[in-house]
Backbone and ligand atoms as CSV (ligand in chain L), in Angstrom:
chain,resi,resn,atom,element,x,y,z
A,1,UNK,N,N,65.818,152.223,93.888
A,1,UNK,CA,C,65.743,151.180,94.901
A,1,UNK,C,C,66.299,149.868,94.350
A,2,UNK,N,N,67.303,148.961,95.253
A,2,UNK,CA,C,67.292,147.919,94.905
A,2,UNK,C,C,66.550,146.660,95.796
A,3,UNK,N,N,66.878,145.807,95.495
A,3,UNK,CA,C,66.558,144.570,96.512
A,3,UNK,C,C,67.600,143.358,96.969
A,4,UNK,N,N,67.165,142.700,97.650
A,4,UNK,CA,C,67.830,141.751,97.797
A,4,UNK,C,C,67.297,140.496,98.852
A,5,UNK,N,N,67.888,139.192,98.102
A,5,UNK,CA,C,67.057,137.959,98.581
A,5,UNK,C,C,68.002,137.608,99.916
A,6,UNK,N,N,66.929,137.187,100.662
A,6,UNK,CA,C,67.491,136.190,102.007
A,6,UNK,C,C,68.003,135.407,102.106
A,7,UNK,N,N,69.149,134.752,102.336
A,7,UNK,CA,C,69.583,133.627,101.548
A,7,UNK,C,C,69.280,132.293,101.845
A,8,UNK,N,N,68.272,132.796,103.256
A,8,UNK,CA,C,67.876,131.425,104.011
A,8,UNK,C,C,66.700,131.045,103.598
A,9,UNK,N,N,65.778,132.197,103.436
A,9,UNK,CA,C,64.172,132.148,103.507
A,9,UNK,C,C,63.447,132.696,101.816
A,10,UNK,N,N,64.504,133.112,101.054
A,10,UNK,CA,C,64.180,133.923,100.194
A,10,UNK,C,C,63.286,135.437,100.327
A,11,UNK,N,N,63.198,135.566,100.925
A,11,UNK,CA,C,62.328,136.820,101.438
A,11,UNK,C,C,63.208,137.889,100.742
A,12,UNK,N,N,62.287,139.171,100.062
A,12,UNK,CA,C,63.269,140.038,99.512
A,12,UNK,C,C,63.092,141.350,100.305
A,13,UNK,N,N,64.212,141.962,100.790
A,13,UNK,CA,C,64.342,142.799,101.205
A,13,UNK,C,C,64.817,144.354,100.101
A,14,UNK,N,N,63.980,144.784,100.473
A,14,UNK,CA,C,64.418,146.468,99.840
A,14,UNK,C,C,64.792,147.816,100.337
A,15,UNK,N,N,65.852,147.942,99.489
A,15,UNK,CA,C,66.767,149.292,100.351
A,15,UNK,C,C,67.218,150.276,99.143
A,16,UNK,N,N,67.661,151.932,99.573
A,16,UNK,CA,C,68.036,152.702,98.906
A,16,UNK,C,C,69.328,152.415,98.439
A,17,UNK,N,N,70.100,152.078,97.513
A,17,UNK,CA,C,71.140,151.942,97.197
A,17,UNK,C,C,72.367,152.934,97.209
A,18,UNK,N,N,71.658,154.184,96.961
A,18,UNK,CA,C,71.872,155.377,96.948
A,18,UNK,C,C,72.354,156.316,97.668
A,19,UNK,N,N,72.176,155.512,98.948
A,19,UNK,CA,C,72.672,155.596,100.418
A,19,UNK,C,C,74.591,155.058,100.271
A,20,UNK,N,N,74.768,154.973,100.043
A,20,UNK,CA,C,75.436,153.265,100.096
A,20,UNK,C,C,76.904,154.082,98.845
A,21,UNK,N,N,77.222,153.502,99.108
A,21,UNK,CA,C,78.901,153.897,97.957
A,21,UNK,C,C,79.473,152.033,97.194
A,22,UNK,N,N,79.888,152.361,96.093
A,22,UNK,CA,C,79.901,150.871,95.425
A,22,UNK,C,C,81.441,150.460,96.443
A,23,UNK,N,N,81.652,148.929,96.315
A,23,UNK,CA,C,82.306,148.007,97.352
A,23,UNK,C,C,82.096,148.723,98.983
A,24,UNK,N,N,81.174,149.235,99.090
A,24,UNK,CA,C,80.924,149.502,100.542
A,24,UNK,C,C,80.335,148.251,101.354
A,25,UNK,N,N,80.197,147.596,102.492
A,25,UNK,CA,C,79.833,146.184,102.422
A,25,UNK,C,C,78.559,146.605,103.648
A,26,UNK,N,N,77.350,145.729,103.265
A,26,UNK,CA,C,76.329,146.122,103.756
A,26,UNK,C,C,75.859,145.013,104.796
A,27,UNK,N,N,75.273,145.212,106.364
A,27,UNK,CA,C,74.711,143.782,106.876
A,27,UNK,C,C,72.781,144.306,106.576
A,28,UNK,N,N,72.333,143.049,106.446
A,28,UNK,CA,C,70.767,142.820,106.136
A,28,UNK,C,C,70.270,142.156,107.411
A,29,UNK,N,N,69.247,142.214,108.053
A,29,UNK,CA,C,69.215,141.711,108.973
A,29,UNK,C,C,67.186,141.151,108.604
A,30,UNK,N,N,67.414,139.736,107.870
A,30,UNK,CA,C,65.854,139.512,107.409
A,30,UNK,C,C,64.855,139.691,108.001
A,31,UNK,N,N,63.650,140.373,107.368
A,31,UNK,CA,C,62.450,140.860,108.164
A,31,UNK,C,C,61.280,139.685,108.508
A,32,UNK,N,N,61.990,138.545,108.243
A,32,UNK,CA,C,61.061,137.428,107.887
A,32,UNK,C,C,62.004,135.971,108.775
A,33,UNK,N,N,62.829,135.711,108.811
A,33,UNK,CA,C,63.649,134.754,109.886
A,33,UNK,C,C,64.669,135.500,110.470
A,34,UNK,N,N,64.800,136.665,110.229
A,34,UNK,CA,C,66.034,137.411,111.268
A,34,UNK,C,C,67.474,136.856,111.164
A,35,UNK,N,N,67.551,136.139,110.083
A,35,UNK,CA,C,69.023,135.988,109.396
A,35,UNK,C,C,69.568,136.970,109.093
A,36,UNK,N,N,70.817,137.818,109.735
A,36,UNK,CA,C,72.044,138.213,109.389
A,36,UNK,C,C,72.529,137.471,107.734
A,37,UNK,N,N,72.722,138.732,107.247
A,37,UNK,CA,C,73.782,138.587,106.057
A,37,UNK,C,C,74.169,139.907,105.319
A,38,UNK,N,N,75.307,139.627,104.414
A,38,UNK,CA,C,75.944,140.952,104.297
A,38,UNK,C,C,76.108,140.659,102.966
A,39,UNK,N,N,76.002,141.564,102.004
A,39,UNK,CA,C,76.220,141.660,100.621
A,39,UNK,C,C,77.331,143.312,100.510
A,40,UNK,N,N,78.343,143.066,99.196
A,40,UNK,CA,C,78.633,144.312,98.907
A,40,UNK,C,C,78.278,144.922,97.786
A,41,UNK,N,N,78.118,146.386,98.092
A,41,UNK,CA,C,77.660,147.100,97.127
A,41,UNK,C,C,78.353,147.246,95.072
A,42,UNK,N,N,77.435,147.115,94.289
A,42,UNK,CA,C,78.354,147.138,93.361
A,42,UNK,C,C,78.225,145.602,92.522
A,43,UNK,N,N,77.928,144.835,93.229
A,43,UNK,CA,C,78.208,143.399,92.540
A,43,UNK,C,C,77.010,142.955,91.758
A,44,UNK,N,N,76.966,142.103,91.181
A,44,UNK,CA,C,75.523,141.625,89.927
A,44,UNK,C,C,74.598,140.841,90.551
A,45,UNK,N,N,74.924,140.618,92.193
A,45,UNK,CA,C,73.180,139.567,92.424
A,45,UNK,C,C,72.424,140.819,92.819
A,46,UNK,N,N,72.596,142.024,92.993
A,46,UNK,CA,C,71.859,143.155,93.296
A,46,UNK,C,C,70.561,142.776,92.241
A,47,UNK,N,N,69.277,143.082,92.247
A,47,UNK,CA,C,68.504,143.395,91.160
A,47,UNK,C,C,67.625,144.536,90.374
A,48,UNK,N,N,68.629,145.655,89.650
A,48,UNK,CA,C,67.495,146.422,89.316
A,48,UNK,C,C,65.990,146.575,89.097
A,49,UNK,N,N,65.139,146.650,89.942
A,49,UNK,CA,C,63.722,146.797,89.975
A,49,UNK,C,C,63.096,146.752,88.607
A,50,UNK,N,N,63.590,148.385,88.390
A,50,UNK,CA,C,63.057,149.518,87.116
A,50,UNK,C,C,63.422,148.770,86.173
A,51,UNK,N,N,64.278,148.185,85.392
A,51,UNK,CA,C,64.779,146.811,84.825
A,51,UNK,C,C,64.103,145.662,84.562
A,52,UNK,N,N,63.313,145.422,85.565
A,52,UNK,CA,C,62.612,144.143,85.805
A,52,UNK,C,C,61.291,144.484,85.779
A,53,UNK,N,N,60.888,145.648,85.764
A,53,UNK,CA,C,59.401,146.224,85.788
A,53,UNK,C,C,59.190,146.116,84.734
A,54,UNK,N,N,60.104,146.457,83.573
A,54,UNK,CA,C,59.880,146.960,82.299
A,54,UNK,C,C,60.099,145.686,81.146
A,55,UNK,N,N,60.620,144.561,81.720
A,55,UNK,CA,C,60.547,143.443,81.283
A,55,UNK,C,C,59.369,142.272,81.792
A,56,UNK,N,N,58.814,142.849,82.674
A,56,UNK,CA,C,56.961,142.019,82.902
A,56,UNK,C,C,56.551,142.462,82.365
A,57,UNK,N,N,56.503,143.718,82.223
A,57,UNK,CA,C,55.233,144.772,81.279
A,57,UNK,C,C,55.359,144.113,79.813
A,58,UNK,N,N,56.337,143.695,78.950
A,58,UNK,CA,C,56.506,143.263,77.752
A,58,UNK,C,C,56.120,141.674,77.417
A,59,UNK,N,N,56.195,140.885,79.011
A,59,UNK,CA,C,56.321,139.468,78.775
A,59,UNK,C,C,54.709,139.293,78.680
A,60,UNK,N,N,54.062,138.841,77.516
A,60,UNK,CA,C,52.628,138.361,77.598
A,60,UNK,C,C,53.061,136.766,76.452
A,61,UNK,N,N,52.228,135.555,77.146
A,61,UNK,CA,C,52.213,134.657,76.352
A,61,UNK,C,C,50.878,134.422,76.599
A,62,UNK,N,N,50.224,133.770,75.040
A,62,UNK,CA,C,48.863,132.928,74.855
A,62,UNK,C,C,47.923,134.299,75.156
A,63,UNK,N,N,47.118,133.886,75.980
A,63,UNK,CA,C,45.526,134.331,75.945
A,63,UNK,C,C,45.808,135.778,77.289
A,64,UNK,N,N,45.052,136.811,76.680
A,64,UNK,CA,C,44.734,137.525,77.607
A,64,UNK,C,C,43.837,137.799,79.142
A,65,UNK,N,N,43.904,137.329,80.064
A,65,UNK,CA,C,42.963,137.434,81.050
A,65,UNK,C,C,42.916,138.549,81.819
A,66,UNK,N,N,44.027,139.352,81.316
A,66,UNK,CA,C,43.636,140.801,82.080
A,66,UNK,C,C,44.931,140.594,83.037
A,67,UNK,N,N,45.191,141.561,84.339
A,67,UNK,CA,C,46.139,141.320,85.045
A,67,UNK,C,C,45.943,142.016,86.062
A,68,UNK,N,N,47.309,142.017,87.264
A,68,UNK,CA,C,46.635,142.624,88.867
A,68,UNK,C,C,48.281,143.422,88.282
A,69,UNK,N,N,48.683,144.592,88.790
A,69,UNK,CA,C,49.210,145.881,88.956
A,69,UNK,C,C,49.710,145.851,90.765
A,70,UNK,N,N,50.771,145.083,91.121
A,70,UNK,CA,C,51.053,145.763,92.401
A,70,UNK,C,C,51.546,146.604,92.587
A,71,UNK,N,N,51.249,147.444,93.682
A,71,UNK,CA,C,52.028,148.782,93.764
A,71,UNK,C,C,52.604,148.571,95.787
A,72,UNK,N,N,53.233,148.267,96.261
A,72,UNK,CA,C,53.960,148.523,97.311
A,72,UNK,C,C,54.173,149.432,97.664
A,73,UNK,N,N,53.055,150.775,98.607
A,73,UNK,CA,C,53.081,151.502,99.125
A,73,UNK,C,C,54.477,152.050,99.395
A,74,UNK,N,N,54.760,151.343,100.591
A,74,UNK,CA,C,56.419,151.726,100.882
A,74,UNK,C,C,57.411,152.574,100.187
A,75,UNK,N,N,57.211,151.711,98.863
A,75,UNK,CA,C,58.753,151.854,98.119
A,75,UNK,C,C,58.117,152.243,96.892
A,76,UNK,N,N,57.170,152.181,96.596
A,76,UNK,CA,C,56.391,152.579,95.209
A,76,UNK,C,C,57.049,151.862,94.194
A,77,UNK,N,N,57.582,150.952,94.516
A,77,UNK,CA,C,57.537,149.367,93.960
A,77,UNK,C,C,56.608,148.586,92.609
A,78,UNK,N,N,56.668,148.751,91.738
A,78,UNK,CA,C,55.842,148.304,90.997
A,78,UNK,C,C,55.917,146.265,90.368
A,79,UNK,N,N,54.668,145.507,90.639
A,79,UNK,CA,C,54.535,144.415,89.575
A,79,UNK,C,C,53.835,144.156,88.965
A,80,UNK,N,N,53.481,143.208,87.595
A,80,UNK,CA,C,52.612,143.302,87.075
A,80,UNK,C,C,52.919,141.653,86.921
A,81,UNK,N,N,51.509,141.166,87.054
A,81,UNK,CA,C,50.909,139.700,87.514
A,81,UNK,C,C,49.735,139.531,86.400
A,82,UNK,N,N,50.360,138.548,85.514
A,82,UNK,CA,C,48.785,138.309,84.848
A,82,UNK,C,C,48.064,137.515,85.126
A,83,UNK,N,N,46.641,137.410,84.922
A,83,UNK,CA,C,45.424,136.827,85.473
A,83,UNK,C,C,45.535,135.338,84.727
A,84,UNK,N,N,45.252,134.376,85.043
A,84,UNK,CA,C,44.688,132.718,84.504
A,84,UNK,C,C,43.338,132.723,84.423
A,85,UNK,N,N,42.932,132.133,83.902
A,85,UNK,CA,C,41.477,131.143,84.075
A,85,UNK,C,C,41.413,130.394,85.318
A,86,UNK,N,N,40.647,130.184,86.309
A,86,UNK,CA,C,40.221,129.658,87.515
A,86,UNK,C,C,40.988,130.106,88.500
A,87,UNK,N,N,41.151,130.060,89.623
A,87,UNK,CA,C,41.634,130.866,91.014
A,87,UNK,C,C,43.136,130.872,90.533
A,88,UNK,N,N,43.280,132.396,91.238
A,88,UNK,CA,C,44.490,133.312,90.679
A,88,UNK,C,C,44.362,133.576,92.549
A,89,UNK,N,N,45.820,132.950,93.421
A,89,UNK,CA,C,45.743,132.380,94.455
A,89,UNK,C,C,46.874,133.492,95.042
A,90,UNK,N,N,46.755,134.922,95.871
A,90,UNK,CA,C,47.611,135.711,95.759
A,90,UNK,C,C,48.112,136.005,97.779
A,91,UNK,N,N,49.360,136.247,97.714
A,91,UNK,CA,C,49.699,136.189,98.688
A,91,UNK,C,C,51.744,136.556,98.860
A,92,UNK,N,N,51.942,137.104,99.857
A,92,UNK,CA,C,53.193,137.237,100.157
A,92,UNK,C,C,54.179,135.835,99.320
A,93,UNK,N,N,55.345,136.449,98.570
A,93,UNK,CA,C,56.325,135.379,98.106
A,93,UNK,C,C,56.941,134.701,99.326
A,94,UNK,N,N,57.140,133.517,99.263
A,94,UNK,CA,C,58.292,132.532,100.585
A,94,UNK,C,C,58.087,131.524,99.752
A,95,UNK,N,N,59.682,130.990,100.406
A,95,UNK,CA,C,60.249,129.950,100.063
A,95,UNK,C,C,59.617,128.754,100.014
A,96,UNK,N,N,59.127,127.558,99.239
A,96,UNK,CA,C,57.998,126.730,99.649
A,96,UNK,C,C,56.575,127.381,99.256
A,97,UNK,N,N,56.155,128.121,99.172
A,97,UNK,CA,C,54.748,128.442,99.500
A,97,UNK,C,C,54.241,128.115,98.122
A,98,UNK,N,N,53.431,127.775,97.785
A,98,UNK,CA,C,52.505,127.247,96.600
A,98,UNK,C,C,51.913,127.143,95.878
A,99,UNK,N,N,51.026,128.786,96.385
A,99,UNK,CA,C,50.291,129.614,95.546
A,99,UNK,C,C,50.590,130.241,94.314
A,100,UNK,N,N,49.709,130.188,93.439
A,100,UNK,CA,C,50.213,130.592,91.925
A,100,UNK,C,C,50.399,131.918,91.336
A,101,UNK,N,N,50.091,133.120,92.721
A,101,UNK,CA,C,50.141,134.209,92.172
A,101,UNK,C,C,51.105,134.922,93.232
A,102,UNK,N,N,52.096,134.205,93.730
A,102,UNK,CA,C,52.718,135.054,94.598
A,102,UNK,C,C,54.025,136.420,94.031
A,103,UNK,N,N,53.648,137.561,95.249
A,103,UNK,CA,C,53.493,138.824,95.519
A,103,UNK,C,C,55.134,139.038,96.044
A,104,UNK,N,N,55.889,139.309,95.358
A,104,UNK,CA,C,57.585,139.484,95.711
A,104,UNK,C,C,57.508,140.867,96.637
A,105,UNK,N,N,57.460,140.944,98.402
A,105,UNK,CA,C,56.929,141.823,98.702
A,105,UNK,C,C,58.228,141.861,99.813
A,106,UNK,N,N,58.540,142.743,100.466
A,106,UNK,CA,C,58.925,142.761,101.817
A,106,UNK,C,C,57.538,143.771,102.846
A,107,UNK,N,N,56.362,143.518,102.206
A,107,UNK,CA,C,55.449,143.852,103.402
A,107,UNK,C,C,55.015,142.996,103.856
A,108,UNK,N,N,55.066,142.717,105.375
A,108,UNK,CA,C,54.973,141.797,106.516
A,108,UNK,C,C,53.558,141.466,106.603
A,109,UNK,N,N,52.393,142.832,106.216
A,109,UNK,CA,C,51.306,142.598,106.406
A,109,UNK,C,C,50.345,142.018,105.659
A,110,UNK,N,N,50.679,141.025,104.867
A,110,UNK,CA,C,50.340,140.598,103.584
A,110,UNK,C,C,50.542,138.876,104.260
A,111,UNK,N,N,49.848,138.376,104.158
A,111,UNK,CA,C,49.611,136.699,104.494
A,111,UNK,C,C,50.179,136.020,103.201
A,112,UNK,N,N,50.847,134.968,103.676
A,112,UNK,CA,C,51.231,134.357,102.354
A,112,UNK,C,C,50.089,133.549,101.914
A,113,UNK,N,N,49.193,133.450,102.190
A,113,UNK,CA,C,47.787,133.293,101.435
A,113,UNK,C,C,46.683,134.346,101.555
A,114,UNK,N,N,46.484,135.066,101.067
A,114,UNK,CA,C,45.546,136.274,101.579
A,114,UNK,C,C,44.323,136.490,100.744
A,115,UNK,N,N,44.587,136.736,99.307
A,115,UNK,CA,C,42.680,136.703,98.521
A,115,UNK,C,C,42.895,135.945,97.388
A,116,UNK,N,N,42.055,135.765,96.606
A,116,UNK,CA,C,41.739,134.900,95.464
A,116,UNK,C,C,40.985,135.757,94.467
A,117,UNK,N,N,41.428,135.670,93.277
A,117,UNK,CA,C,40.786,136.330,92.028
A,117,UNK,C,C,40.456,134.907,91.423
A,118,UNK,N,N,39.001,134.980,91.057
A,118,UNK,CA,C,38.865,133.399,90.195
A,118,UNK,C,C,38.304,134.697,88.649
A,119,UNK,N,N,38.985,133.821,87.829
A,119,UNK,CA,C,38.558,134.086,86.530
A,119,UNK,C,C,37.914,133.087,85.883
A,120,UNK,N,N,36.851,132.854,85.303
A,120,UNK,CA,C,35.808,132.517,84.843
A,120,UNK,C,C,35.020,133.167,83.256
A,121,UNK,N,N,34.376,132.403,82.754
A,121,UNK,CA,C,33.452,132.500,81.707
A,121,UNK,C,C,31.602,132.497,82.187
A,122,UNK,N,N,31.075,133.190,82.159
A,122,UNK,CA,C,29.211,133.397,82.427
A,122,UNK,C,C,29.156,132.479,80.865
A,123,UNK,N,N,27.941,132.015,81.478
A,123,UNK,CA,C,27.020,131.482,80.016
A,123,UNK,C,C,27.358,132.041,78.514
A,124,UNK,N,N,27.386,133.000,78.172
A,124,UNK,CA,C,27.670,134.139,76.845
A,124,UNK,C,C,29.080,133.756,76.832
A,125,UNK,N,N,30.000,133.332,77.998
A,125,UNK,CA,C,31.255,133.019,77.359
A,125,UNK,C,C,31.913,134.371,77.489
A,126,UNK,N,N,31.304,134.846,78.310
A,126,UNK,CA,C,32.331,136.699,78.961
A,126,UNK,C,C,32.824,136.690,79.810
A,127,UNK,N,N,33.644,136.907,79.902
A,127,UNK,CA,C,35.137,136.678,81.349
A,127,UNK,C,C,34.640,137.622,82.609
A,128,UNK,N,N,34.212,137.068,83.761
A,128,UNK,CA,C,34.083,137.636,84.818
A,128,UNK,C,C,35.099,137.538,86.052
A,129,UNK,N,N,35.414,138.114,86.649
A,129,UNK,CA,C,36.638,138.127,87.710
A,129,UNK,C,C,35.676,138.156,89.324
A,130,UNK,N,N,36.478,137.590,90.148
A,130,UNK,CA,C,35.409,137.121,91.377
A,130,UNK,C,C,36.423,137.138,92.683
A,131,UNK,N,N,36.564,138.548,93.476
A,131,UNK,CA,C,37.718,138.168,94.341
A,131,UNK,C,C,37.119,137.748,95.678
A,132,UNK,N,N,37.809,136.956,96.438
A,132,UNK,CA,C,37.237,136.441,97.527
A,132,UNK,C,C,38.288,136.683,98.847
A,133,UNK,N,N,38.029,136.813,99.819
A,133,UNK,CA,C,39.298,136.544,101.097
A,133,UNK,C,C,39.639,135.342,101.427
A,134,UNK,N,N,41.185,134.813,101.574
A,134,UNK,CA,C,41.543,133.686,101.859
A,134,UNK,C,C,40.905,132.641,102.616
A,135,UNK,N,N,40.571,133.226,104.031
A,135,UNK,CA,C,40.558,134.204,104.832
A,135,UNK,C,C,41.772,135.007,104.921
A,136,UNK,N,N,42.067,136.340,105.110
A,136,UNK,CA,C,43.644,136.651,105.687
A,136,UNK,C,C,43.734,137.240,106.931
A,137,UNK,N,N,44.290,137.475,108.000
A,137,UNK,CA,C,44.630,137.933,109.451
A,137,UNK,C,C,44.275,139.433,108.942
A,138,UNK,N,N,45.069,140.226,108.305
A,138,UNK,CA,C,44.838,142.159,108.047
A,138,UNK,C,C,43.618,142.074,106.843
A,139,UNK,N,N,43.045,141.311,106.279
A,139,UNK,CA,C,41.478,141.196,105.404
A,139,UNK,C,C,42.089,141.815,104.427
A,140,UNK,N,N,40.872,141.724,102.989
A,140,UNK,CA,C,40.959,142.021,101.759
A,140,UNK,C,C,40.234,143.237,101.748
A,141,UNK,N,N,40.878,144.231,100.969
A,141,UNK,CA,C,39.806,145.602,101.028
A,141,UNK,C,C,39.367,145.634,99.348
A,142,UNK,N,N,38.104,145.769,99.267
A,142,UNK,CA,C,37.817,146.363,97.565
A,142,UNK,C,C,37.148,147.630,97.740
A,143,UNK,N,N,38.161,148.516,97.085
A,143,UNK,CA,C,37.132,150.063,97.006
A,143,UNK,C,C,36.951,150.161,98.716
A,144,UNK,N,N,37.947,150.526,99.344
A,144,UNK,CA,C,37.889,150.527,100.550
A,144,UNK,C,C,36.817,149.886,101.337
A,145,UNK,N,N,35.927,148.872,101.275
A,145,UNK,CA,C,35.101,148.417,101.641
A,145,UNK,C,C,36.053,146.754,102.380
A,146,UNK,N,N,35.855,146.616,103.745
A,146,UNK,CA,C,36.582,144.915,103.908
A,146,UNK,C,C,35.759,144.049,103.525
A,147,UNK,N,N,36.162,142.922,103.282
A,147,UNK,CA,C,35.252,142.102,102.748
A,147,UNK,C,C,34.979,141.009,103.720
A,148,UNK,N,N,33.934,140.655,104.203
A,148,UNK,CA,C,33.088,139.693,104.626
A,148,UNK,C,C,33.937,138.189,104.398
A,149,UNK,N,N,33.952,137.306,105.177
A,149,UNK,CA,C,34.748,135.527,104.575
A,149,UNK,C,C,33.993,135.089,103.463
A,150,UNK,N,N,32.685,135.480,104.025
A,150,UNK,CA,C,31.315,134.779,102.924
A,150,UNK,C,C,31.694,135.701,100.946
A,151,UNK,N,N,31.958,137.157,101.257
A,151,UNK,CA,C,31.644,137.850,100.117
A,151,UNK,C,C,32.431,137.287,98.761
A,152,UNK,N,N,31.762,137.736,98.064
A,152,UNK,CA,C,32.426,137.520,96.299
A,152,UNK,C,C,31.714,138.112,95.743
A,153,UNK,N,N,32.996,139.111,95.574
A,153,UNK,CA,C,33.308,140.480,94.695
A,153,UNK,C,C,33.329,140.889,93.368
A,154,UNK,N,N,32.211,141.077,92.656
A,154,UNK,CA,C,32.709,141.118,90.675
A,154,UNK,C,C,33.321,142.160,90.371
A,155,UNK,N,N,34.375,142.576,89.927
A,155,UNK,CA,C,35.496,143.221,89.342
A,155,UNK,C,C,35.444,143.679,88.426
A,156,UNK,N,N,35.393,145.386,88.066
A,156,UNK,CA,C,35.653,145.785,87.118
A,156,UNK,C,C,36.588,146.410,86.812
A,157,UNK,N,N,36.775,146.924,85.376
A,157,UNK,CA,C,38.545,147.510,85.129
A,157,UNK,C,C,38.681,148.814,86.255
A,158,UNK,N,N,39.746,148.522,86.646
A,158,UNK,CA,C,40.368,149.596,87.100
A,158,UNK,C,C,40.089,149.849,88.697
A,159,UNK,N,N,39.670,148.399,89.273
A,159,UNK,CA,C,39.108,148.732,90.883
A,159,UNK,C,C,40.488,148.261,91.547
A,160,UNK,N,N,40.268,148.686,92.899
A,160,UNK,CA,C,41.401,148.822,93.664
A,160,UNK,C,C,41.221,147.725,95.158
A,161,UNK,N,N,41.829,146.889,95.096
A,161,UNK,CA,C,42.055,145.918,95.961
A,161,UNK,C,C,43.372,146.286,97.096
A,162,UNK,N,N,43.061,146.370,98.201
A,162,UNK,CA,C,44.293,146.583,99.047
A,162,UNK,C,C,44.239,145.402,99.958
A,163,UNK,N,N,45.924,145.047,100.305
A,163,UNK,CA,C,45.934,143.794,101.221
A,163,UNK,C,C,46.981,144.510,101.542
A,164,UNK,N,N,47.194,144.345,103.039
A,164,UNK,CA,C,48.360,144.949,103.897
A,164,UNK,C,C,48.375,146.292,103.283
A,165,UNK,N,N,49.496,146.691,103.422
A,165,UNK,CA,C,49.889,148.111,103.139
A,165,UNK,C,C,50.360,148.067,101.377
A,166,UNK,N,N,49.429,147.237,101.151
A,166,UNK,CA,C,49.909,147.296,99.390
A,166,UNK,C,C,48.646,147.389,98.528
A,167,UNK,N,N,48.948,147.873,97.270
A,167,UNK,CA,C,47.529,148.167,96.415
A,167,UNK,C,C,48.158,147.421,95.409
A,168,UNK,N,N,46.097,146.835,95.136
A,168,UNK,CA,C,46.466,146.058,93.426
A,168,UNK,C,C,45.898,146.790,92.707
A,169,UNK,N,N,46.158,147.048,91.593
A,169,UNK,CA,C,45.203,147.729,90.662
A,169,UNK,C,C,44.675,146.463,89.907
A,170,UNK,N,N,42.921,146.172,89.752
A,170,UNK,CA,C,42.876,144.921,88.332
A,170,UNK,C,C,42.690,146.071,87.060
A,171,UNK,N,N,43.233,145.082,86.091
A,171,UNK,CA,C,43.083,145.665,84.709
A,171,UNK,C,C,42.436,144.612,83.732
A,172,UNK,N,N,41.078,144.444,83.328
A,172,UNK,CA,C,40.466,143.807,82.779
A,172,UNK,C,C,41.234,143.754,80.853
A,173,UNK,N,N,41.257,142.901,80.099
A,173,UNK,CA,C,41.507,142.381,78.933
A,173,UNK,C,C,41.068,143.537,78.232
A,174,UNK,N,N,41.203,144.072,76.849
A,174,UNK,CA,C,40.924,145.203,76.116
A,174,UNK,C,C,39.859,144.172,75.583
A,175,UNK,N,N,38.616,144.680,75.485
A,175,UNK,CA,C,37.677,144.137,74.629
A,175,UNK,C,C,37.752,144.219,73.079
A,176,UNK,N,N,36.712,143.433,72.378
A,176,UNK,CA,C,36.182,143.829,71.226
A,176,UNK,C,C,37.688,143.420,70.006
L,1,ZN,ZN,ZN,65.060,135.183,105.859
């Protein structure tokens, strides 16, 4: 699979490449402002995914807080997002938008503000994770359960958060 950005809205769109023959010339028609545009096949703003998967997985700086695992149903799409200290603010990527954990997605059903992971220290100084709903329009699921506006969620390794048609995996810090 490759992708490709909107040139109006940034929104990334994803398609089989494979389909497609190199200098074949392609129209995109954005799923997000409905801008027309055409790229040809073959050229370097394309972005290998698998490429780029495998260069997050390696990038860690400073302190460990653990990290969120997207997986994009659709396209079986993989990212990997590491966690901060205090609200980890997650939601559809766009142009402008502000939030610190945004989600390079072409799923529509994903709010560009949708849940919140706060990372935190308890008394003992042990890292607890706390997800909450934005609010978002399609809700936050943990462990298939939706979550309440009021709820906050404690997180352990390996639970499964779904927003829109996409799954996070969290992965808590290796202890000890
Ligand atoms: Zn667009």
């Amino acid at each position: 699979m490759k992708r490709v950005r909107c040139p109006k809205c940034d929104t990334f769109i994803v398609f089989d490449e494979s389909k497609y023959d190199e200098g074949q010339s392609l129209v995109f028609v954005c799923t997000n402002c409905k801008r027309e545009f055409r790229i040809r096949m073959g050229v370097s703003h394309l972005t290998d995914i698998h490429a780029e998967r495998h260069l997050d997985e390696q990038t860690h700086d400073g302190d460990n807080y653990g990290s969120i695992t997207v997986i994009e149903n659709k396209f079986a799409y993989k990212q990997l997002l590491q966690l901060h200290l205090g609200d980890n603010e997650f939601g559809r990527y766009l142009k402008g938008n502000t939030i610190n954990q945004p989600i390079e997605t072409s799923d529509p059903s994903i709010d560009t503000f949708h849940c919140v992971i706060r990372v935190e220290r308890d008394k003992r100084g042990n890292l607890r994770y706390i997800l909450r709903d934005a609010p978002s329009t399609t809700g936050t699921f943990h462990q298939n359960q939706i979550l309440k506006d009021v709820d906050r969620i404690r997180l352990s390794d390996g639970d499964i958060i779904t927003i829109g048609a996409t799954t996070l995996i969290f992965r808590a810090p290796p202890t000890g």
